[in-house]
N, C-alpha and C positions, 0 to 999 in steps of 0.2 A: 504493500500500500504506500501508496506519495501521498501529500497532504501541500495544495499549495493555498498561497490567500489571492485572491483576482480583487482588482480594486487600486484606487479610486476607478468608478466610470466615467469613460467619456461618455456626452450627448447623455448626461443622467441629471436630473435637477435634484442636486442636494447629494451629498456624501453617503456611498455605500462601498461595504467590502462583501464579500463573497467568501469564505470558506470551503473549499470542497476536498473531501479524500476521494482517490483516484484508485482502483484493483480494475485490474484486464482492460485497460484502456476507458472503462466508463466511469464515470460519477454514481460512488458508493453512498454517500452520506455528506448532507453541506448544511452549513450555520450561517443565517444570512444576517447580517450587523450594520445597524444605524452608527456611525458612531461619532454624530453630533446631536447635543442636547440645546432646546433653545428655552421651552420654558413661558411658551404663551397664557399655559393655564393658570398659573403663579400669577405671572402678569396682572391679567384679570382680576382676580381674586381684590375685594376694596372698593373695586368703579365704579361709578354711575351704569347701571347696564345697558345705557345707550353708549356708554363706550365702547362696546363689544363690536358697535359696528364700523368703529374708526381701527379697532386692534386687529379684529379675528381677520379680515382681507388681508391685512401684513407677514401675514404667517407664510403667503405665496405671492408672486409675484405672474404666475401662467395660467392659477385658478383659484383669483382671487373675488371672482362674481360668487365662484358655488358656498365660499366661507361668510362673503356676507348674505347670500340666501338663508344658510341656512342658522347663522346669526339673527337676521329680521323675524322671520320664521318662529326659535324659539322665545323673540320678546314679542311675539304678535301672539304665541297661547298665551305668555304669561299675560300678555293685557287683556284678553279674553276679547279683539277682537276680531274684523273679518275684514278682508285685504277688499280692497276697491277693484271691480271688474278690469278697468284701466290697466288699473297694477301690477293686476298678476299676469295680465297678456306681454304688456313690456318687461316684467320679471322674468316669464318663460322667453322672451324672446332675448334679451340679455345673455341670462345661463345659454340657452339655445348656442348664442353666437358664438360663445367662450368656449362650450364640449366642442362645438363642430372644428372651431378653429384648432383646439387642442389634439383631435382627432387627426386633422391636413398633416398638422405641424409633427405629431409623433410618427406618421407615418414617411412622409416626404425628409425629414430634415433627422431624425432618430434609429428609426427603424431601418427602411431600407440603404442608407448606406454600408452597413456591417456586408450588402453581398457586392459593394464595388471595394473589396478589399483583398488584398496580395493574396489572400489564401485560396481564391476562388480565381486564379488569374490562368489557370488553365482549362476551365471551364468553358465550353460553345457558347455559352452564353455571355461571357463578365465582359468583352467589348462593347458591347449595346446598352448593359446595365451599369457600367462605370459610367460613358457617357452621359447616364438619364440619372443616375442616382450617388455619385460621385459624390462626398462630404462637402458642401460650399461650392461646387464648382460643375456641378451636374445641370442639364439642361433643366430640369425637373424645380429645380430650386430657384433660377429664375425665374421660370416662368409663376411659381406659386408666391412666392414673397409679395412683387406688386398685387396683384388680387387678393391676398391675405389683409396689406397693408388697408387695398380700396374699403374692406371687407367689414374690417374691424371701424370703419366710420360711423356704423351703425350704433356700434358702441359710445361714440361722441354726441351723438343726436340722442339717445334715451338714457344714456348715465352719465352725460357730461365729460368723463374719459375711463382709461383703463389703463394699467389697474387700477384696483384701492377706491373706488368710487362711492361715494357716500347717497348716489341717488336711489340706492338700494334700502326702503323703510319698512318697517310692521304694518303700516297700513297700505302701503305702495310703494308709489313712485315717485320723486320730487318733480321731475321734468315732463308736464303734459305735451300730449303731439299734436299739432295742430294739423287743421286741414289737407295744406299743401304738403305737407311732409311725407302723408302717408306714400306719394308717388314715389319721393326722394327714397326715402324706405326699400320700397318696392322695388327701385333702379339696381339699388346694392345687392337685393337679394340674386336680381337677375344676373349679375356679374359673376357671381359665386355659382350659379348655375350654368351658367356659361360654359365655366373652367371645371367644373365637375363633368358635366356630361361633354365636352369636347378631347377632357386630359385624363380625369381620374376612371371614368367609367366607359369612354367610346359608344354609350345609347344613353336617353333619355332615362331619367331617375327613375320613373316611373317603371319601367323594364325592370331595374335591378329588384325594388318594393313588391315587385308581381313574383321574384322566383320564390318557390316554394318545391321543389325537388331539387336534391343532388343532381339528377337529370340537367335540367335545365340550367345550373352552373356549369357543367362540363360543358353544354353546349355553347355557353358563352367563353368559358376558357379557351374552346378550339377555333373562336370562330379570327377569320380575316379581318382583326380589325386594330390599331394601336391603340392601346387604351392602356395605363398605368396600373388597374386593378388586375388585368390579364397578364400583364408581366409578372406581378406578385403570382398570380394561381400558377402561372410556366415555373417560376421559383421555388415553389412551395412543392409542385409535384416532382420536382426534379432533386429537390432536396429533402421529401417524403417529412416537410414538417408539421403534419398531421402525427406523425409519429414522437414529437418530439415536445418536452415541456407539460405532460398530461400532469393534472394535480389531484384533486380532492375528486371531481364531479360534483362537487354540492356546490350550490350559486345562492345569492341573495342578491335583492334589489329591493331598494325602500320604496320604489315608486317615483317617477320623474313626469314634471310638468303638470303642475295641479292645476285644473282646470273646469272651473265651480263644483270644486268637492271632488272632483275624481284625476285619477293621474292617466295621464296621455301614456306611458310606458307604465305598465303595470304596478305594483309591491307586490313580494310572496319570497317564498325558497322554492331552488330546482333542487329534489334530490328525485331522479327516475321519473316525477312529473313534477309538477307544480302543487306548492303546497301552500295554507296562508301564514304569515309572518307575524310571529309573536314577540315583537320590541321587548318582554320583559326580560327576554330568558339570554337578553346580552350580558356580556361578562368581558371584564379585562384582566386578566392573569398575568402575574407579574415577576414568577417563580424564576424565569430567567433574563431579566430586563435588572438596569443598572438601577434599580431604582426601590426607594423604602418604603417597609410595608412586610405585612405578614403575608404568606402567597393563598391567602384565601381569593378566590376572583371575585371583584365586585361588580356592580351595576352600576356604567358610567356617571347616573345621578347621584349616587355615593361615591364616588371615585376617589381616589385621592393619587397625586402626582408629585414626588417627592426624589429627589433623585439622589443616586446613593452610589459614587460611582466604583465601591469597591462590596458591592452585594456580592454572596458567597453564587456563584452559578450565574451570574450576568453575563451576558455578551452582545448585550443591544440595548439602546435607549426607546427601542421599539415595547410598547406592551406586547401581550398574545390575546385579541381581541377572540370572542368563540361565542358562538351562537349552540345555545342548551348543552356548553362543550364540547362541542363538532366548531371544526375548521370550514372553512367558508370563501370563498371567489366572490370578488366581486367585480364589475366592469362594465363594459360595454356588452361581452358575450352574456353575461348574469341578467341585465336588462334587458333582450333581446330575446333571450330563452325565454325567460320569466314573463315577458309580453305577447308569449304563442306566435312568434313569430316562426314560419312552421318549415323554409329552410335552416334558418340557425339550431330548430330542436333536432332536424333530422342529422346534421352534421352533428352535432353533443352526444346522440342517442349512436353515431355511427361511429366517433373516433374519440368521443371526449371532452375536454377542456384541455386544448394545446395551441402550439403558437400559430398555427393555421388558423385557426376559425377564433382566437383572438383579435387577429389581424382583419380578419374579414370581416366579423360584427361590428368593430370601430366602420369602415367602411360602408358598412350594409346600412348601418345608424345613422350617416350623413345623410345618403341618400331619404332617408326617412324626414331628419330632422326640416331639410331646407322646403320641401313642400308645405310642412308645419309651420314652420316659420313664417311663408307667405301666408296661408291662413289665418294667422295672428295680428299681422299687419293690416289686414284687411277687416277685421272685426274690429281693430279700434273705432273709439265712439269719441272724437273732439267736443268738447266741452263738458262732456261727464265727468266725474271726478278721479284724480288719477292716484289720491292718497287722502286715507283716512287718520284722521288725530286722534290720539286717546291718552291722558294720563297711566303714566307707570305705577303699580301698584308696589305697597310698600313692602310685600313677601309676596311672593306667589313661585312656582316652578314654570319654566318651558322647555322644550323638547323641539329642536330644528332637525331633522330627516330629511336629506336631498340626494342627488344624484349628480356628481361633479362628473366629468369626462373619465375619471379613473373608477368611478366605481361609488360606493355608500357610504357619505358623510354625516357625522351625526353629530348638535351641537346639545349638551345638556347644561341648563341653567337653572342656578336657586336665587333667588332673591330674598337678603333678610335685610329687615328695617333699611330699605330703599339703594342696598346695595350689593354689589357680588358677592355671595355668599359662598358659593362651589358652581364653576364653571370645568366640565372637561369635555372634551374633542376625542374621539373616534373618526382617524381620514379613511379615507379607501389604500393608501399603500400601506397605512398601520393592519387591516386586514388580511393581505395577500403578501405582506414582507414578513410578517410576526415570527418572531422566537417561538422555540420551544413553549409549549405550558408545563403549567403540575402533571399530567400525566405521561408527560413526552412526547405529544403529539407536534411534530412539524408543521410549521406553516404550510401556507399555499405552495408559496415560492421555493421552500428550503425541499418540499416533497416534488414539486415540477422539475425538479434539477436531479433527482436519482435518476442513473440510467444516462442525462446525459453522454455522447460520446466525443471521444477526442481524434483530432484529424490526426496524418504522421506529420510531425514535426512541430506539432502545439506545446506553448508553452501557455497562455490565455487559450482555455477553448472556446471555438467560435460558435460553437452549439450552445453553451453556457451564456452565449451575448443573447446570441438572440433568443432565447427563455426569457432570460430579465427584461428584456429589451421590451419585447411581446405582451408583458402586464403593467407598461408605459409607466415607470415608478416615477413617484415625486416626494423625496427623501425630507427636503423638508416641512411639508406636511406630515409626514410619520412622525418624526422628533417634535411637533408643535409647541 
């Protein structure tokens, strides 16, 4: 057995190592390690808990819409009350723009350059794919930045900017839309459509939202056409990474995009089908995390975040977040599955949860999202109200549950005698990066990486990239 550490990542937001041991060439057993501490919860702790919604966005700088959602969210229960129809269309359309963009950006600028790299340089393929996907210098990366850049305007028109935006409230929105805008709106949208259906997909969005057979992807994977998603399926079949990265099978999703009372993308857990989602039976286990505390797992509204950096059995500032103590996925594939969406179950039900059909559910999600998003644009109502006021109560609890581009955020908040009482944070990488628990059970990530295989002449394996790569971490959100 070898034993090496992989780490710092590039193209990784926030500091991670990797541990893995090595027998017969595969990846036997790995420890995956936060191992910066930042300490937002702490922070908190004293505020006015309307400052929640100036801190908790600072935690990220590439998804910092989903922390104040889900920030607003938990001081909109605590005030007991009900978002203005306005609000919550420009809130969904906001988060909307931040996943999608998050989505482009992990896969264009993240993910696929690991295959324009030396080790793939004798492969029929890596001239066409260096060219298009090439670190910084790929055709691919061109052409997406400007339309990214156009893209994110939308974000200047209903949150004033991005990140860190404070037009994000309990009861709405600060910035109404008027009339004329809705067009301006609508122009953006169409840009980003443009560049999907002419770059990333090669048909109409709608074509991609219609497949529902394995069938029906093959056919699009063979068919005569350039399209950026078809070079990934040529990749992914050529490199059989359906095979590769498989973890728990069991998904969660809180539900994404509320929309009078119900969520556009479902809430539940996938284990074998879809099942409903019991918030109580969350736990954060702490048993191998640098941090103080007895290792009983508690319920993030009791939480406590204390950091301890020479805990007996630590090797991450990461919790082990567990759902009724089962391990849990969560993502874009988790919300997808979870939404009956009926190619993405037949892919999960056929190979799994692996870097294939990770890769593809971000992708299949877009083409979802931006027809949603026009809809939303178009249901604005100018001069109705776009944010409701309410005084904050002087104790009360809230509970914020969202869907960031990575996966299931949850914000838990107490309020005593008009201040933070106990704030903590559950991200989506703190569930699929997690340490060990008390029973020993491996994270997402630390179990998708056994099996792993090493190329000849690896010293970083490139099987091991793109695993991590494929559950799009955002390191510092896990450390919060």
């Amino acid at each position: 057995m070898t034993r090496r550490i992989m780490g710092p990542f590039n193209r990784v937001e926030g500091d991670l190592e990797v541990k893995i041991d090595i027998d017969d060439g595969r990846v036997s057993d790995a420890r995956v390690t936060s191992p910066l501490y930042r300490g937002f919860e702490q922070m908190l702790v004293g505020k006015d808990p309307r400052d929640a919604l100036v801190y908790a966005p600072r935690i990220c700088g590439i998804c910092s819409v989903s922390q104040s959602v889900a920030a607003a969210t938990a001081l909109r229960q605590a005030q007991g009350i009900t978002i203005a129809p306005n609000g919550e269309r420009v809130t969904n359309l906001v988060l909307a723009c931040e996943n999608l963009v998050d989505h482009l950006t992990h896969f264009y600028l993240f993910f696929m350059p690991d295959f324009a790299r030396e080790i793939y340089a004798k492969q029929a393929w890596f001239s066409k794919t260096e060219q298009r996907f090439k670190a910084a210098k790929g055709s691919a990366t061109k052409q997406l930045l400007p339309v990214r850049a156009q893209f994110l305007h939308l974000m200047g028109i209903l949150a004033g900017k991005w990140p860190h935006s404070l037009a994000l409230q309990p009861g709405g929105t600060t910035r109404a839309v008027e009339a004329g805008e809705k067009s301006r709106l609508l122009s953006l949208l169409f840009v980003m459509r443009d560049f999907l259906e002419n770059q990333l997909f090669g048909v109409p969005l709608e074509q991609i939202t219609e497949m529902t057979a394995i069938a029906q992807l093959n056919n699009y994977a063979g068919a005569p056409l350039t399209a950026d998603l078809r070079h990934f399926l040529m990749l992914a079949d050529e490199l059989q990474l359906q095979q590769l990265g498989r973890a728990t099978d069991r998904f969660m999703s809180y539900g994404a995009y509320q929309t009078a009372g119900h969520h556009q993308f479902k809430q539940g857990v996938w284990q074998g089908g879809v099942h409903p989602l019991n918030s109580a039976v969350i736990q954060e286990d702490i048993s191998h995390s640098w941090l103080d505390g007895d290792d009983a797992a508690l319920h993030p509204s009791v939480g406590i975040t204390q950091p301890a950096a020479d805990s007996e059995g630590g090797y991450s500032w990461c919790k082990a977040p567990r759902l009724d103590g089962k391990v849990v996925e969560v993502g874009a594939l988790a919300r997808q599955l979870i939404d009956g969406q009926a190619l993405i179950q037949n892919l999960v039900q056929e190979s799994g949860g692996n870097v294939r059909n990770r890769v593809l559910a971000r992708l299949y999600e877009v083409a979802r999202l931006l027809p949603m998003m026009e809809q939303w644009v178009k249901a604005l109502e100018p001069g109705e109200p776009f944010c409701i006021e309410a005084a904050m109560p002087k104790n009360a609890e809230g509970i914020g549950m969202v869907e960031a581009a990575r996966g299931s955020l949850g914000h838990w908040l107490s309020i005593r005698n008009g201040r933070i009482h106990n704030y903590q944070i559950v991200a989506p990488t703190t569930w699929n990066f997690s340490p060990r628990d008390a029973a020993r059970q491996r994270g997402a990530l630390e179990q998708a990486l056994i099996g792993a295989p090493l190329r000849a002449g690896e010293t970083d394996p490139i099987a091991v990239q793109h695993i991590v790569r494929s559950f799009d971490p955002c390191m510092v959100c896990t450390v919060h």
